[in-house]
C-alpha positions in Angstrom: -0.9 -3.0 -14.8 2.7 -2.4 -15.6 5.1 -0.8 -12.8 8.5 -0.6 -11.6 7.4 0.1 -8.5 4.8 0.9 -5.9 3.8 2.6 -3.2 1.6 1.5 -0.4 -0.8 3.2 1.9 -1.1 0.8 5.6 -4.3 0.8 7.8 -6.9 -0.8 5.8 -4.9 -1.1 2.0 -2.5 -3.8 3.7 -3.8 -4.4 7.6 -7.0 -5.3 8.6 -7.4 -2.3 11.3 -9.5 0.4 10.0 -12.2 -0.8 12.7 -9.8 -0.1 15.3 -8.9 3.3 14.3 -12.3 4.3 13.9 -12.7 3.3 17.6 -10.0 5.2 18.9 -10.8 8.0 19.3 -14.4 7.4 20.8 -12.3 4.5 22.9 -10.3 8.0 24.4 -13.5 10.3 25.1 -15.0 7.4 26.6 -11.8 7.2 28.9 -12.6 10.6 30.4 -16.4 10.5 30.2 -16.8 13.1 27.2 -20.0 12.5 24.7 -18.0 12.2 21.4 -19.7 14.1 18.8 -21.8 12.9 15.9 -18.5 13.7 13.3 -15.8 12.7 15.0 -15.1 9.5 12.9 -15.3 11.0 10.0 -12.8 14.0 10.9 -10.2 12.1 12.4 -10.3 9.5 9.3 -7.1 11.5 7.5 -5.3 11.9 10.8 -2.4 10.0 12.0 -1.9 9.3 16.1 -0.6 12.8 16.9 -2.7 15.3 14.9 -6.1 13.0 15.6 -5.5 13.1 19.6 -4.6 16.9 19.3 -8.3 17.1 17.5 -10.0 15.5 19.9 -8.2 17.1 23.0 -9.3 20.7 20.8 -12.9 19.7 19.6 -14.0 17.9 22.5 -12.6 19.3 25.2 -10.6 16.3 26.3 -8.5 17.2 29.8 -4.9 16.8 30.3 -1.8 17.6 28.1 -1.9 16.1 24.6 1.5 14.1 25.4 -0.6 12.7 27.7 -3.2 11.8 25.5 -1.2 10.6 23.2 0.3 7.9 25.4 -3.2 6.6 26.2 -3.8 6.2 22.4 -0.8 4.4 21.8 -1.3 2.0 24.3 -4.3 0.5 22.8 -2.7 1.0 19.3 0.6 -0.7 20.6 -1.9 -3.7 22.1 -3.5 -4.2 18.8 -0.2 -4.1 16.2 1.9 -5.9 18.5 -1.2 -8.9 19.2 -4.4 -8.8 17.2 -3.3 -7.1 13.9 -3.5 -9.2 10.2 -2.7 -8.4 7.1 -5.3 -8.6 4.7 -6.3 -11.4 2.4 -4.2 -12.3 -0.3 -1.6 -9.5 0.8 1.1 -11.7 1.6 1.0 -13.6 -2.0 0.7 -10.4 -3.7 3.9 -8.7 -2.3 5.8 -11.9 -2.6 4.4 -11.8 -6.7 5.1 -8.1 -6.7 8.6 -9.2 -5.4 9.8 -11.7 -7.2 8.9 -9.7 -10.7 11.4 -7.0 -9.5 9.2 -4.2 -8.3 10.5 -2.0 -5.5 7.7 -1.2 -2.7 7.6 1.6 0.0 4.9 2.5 2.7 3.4 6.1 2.8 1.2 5.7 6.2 -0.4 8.0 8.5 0.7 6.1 11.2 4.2 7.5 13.0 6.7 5.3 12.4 7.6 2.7 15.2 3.5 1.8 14.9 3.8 1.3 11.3 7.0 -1.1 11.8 5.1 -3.2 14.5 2.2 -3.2 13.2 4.4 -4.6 9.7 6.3 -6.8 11.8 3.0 -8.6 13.6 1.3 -9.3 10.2 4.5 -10.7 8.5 5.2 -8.5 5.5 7.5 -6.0 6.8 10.6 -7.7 4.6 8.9 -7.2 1.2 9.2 -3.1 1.6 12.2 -1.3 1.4 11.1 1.7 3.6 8.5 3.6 5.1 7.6 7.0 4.8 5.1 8.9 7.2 3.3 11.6 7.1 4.7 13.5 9.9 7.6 12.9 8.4 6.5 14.4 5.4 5.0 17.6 6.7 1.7 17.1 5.0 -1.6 15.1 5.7 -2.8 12.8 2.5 -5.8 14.7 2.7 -3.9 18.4 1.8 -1.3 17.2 -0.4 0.8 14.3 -2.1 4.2 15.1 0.2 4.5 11.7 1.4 4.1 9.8 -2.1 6.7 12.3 -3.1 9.3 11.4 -0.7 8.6 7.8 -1.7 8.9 8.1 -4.8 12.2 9.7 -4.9 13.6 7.3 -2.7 12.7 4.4 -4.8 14.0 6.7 -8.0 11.3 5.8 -10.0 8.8 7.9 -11.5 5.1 8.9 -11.8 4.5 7.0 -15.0 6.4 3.7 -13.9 4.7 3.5 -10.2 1.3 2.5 -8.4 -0.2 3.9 -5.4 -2.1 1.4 -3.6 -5.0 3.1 -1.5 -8.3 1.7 0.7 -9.4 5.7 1.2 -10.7 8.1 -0.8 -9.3 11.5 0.0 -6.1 9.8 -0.5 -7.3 8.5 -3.8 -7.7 11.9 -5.0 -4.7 12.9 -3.4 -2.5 10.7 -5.4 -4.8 10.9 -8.7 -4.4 14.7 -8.4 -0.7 14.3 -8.1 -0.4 12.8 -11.5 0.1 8.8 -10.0 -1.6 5.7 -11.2 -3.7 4.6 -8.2 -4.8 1.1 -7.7 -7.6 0.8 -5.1 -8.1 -1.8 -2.3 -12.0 -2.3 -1.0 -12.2 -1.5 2.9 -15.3 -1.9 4.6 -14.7 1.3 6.6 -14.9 3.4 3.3 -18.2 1.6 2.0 -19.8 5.0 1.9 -17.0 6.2 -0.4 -16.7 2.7 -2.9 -18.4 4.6 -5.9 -16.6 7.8 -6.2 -12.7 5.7 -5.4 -14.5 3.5 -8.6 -14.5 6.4 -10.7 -11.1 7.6 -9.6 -9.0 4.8 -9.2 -6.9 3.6 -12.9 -7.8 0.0 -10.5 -10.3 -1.2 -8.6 -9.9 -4.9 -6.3 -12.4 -6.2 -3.7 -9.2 -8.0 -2.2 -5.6 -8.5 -2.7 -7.0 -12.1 -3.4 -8.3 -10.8 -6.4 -5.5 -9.1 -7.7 -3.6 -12.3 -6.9 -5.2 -14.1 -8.8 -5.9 -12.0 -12.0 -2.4 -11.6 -12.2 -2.7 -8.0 -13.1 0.2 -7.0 -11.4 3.1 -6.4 -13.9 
């Protein structure tokens, strides 16, 4: 794998915190005695903080103002970057590989912004990246378009054929792949379902970031 540079998706590509995500949602309906219904997980898996609570407070009924919402969320999101939250294995020798070869790295997440910097900060890799874009920021979900790898892109003035996206999920995958980048994809448990279509899509594929460490496939 040659590259200049890359670009890296968060929550489950470089964190360990997919499982908490996919809680959250059911961890707010729960909060205000609503049933969550059968789908939920799987429709708020593209979403960042804001658009998912707006979801739930539409699809389920959820009372009280989405601001209001929202700050419920972030508490237990805040709780878990700022305490429990790891990066993955092998992530931490990876970047530092990544690093020293000269690549430039940036975050595309679906997380807003101060979330994504504590949850970089708690797990210790927040140095090797020289920005993060969101997708708020960006105007654009991964899901419905590549905005966000754009905007990282240009700021690390590099281009298509000389960068990696690094991805766990699949409609992301096909985001990216659509968009005319090289994708290089990370196994997540929470997208087991999805493991043989990001296979067939991905220029990559790693069980870990231990694995790519070690393979030296990087550059």
């Amino acid at each position: 794998m040659r590259l200049q540079s890359a670009i890296f998706d968060m929550d489950g590509t470089l964190i360990d915190s997919m499982q908490m995500w996919k809680e959250l949602g059911f961890y707010i309906l729960r909060r205000h005695n609503v049933q969550p219904p059968p789908d939920l997980a799987e429709k708020l898996k593209p979403m960042g903080l804001r658009d998912g609570v707006t979801f739930c407070k539409e699809y389920c009924g959820l009372p009280g103002t989405v601001d209001e919402l929202i700050s419920e969320a972030q508490e237990r999101v805040e709780d878990f970057y700022c305490n429990e939250v790891q990066a993955k294995p092998g992530v931490k020798e990876a970047l530092s590989l990544l690093k020293m070869e000269g690549v430039w790295m940036y975050i595309a997440t679906a997380t807003d912004r101060a979330l994504a910097e504590t949850a970089l900060r708690h797990a210790g890799i927040s140095d090797y990246f020289r920005g993060i874009v969101t997708s708020r920021e960006a105007g654009q979900h991964k899901k419905d378009g590549p905005a966000v790898y754009e905007r990282a892109l240009t700021r690390l003035r590099s281009t298509k054929k000389d960068t990696v996206v690094f991805e766990d999920a699949v409609h992301a995958i096909r985001t990216a792949k659509a968009a005319g980048f090289r994708v290089a994809a990370i196994y997540d448990p929470a997208a087991e379902d999805d493991q043989e279509e990001i296979r067939r899509l991905a220029d990559y594929y790693y069980r870990s970031f231990e694995e790519l460490y070690q393979t030296k496939t990087l550059t």
